[in-house]
N, C-alpha and C positions, 0 to 999 in steps of 0.2 A: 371710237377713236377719232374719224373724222370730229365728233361734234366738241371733242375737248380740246382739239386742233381749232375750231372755228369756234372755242370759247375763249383760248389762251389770244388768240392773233387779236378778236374785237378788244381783249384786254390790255393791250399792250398798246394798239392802237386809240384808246381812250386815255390811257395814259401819258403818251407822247402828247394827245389835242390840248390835254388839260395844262400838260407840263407849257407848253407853246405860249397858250394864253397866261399862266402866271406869271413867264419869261418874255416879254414881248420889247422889252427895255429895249432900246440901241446902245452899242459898245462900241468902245471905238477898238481897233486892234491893231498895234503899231508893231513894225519889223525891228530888230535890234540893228542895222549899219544905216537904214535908209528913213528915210524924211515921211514913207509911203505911209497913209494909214487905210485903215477898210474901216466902214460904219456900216454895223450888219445887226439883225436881230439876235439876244444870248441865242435862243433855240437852236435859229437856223448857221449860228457857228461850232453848238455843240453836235448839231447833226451831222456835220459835216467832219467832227474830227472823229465822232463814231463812228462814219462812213467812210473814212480813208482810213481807220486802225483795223475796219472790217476786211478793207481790199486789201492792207498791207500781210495780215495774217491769211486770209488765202491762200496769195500767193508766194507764202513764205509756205503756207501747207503744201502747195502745187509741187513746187520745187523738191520738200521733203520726200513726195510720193513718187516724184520723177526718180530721184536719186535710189531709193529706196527698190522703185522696178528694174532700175539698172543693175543692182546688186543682186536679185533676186533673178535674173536673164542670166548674171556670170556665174552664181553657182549652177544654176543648172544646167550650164555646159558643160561643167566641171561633176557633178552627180554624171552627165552623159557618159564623157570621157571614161571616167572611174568605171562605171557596168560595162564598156566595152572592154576594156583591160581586162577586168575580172573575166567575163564572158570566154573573152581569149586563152587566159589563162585556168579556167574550168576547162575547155575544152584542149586542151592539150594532151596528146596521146602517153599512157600508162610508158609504155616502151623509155622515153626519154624523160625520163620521172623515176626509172629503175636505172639507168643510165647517169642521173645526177645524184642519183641516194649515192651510187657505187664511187663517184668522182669524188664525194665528197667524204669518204666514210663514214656513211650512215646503214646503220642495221635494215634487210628492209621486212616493212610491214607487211604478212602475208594476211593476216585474217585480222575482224577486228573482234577482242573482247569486248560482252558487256559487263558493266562493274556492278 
């Protein structure tokens, strides 16, 4: 695995050198309100707008994963909450459970069938 790792990267990096030299033109690159321009190599503009759509996805990834552990924090408070309730209300003595069958008129369950 390593070695198809340090096959794909020398590949990728061969292709970028070669890309660099067929591209070595100067461009000019001018802004839409201002006067500015930049004269830069094609290459090293397209690397650079790789390299900033690289950072911008990141930390558009960052963010999702932020959000995403924040929600995963609030249910499980809410999973917490819920097993103590239950807990609670398993443990509630038979006594006032024959006491709210009775308040309520409900028949009460002495044994259980199985079917």
């Amino acid at each position: 695995m390593k070695f198809l790792r340090s096959l794909v990267t020398a590949l990728l990096f061969l292709i970028a050198i070669t890309f660099a030299l067929k591209n070595n033109e100067n461009v000019i690159l001018k802004y839409y309100l201002t006067e500015k321009t930049i004269e830069a190599p094609l290459y090293l503009l397209l690397l650079l707008s790789v390299m900033l759509g690289i950072l911008i996805g990141g930390l558009e990834g960052l963010y999702e994963r932020m959000r995403t552990g924040n929600v995963i924090r609030k249910l499980k408070k809410e999973i917490a909450a819920r097993d103590k309730e239950l807990t609670s209300l398993r443990n509630l003595p038979l006594t006032e459970s024959k006491a709210i069958t009775e308040e309520v008129g409900l028949p009460e369950v002495t044994e259980m069938k199985e079917v």
